[in-house]
N, C-alpha and C positions, 0 to 999 in steps of 0.2 A: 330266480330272483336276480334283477342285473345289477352290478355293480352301484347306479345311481342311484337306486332304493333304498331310502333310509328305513333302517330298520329302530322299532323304535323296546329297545332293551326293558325298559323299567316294564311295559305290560307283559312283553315276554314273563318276565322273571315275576310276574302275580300267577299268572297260568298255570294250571293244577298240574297238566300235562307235564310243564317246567321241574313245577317241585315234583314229582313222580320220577323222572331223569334223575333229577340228584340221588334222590334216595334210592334210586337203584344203583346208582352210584358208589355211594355210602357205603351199602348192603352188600356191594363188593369187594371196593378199595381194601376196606377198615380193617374186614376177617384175613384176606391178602395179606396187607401188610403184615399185619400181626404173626401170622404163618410162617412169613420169610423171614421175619426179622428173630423169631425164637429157633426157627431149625439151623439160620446160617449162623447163631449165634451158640447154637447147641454144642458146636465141635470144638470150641476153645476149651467150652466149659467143660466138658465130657474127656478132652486131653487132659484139662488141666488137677477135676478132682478124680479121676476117676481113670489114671494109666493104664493101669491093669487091665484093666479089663478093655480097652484101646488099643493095648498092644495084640491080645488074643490073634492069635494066624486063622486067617480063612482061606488060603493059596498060597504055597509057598510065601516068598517075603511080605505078601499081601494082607496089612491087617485090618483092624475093624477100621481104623482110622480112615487109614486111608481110603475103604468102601465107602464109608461116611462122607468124605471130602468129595470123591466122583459123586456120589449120589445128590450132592448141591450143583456140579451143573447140571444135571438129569434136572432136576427142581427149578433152577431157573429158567432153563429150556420151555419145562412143562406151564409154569406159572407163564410165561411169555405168551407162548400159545393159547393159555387160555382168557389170559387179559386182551387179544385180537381178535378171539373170537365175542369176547364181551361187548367190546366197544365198537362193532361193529354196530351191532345193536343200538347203542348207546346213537351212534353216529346217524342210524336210521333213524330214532327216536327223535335228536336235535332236531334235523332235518324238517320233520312233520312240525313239529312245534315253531319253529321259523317262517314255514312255507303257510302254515294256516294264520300267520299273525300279519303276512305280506297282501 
């Protein structure tokens, strides 16, 4: 589509196709976020009531906490990765739905 082409958004956004992209969207984001935000949000809480059992050794000076804390960048790493492999898709998806409205 060249740049001149008006594309005209409002039919876009009636097309089942359209609503089918979001909701796959949705179906993603939502349980994502939600993921991220209880696990990164877990090791305050899990310091905070619960010491004991966070200071536990697994390696030398190495305790649960701290495996906990590495294992959130692991997590973000992984969530990363897998939101590029999503919207890759997603991107394919746009695409079609743009290209067949042009």
């Amino acid at each position: 589509m060249s740049e001149k082409t008006p594309v005209n958004w409002a039919a876009i956004e009636e097309k089942p196709e359209f609503r089918a992209l979001l909701a796959r969207k949705k179906a993603f984001i939502v349980p994502a976020f939600f993921f991220f935000m209880i696990y990164y949000l877990a090791l305050p809480v899990l310091v905070g009531y619960f010491p004991e059992v966070m200071k536990t050794r697994v390696w030398g000076e190495v305790n649960i906490a701290y495996v906990f804390a590495f294992s959130q960048f692991i997590m973000a790493w992984v969530m990363a990765w897998l939101y590029v492999r999503v919207a890759a898709k997603w991107d394919k998806m746009a695409a079609d739905v743009i290209r067949d409205e042009a």
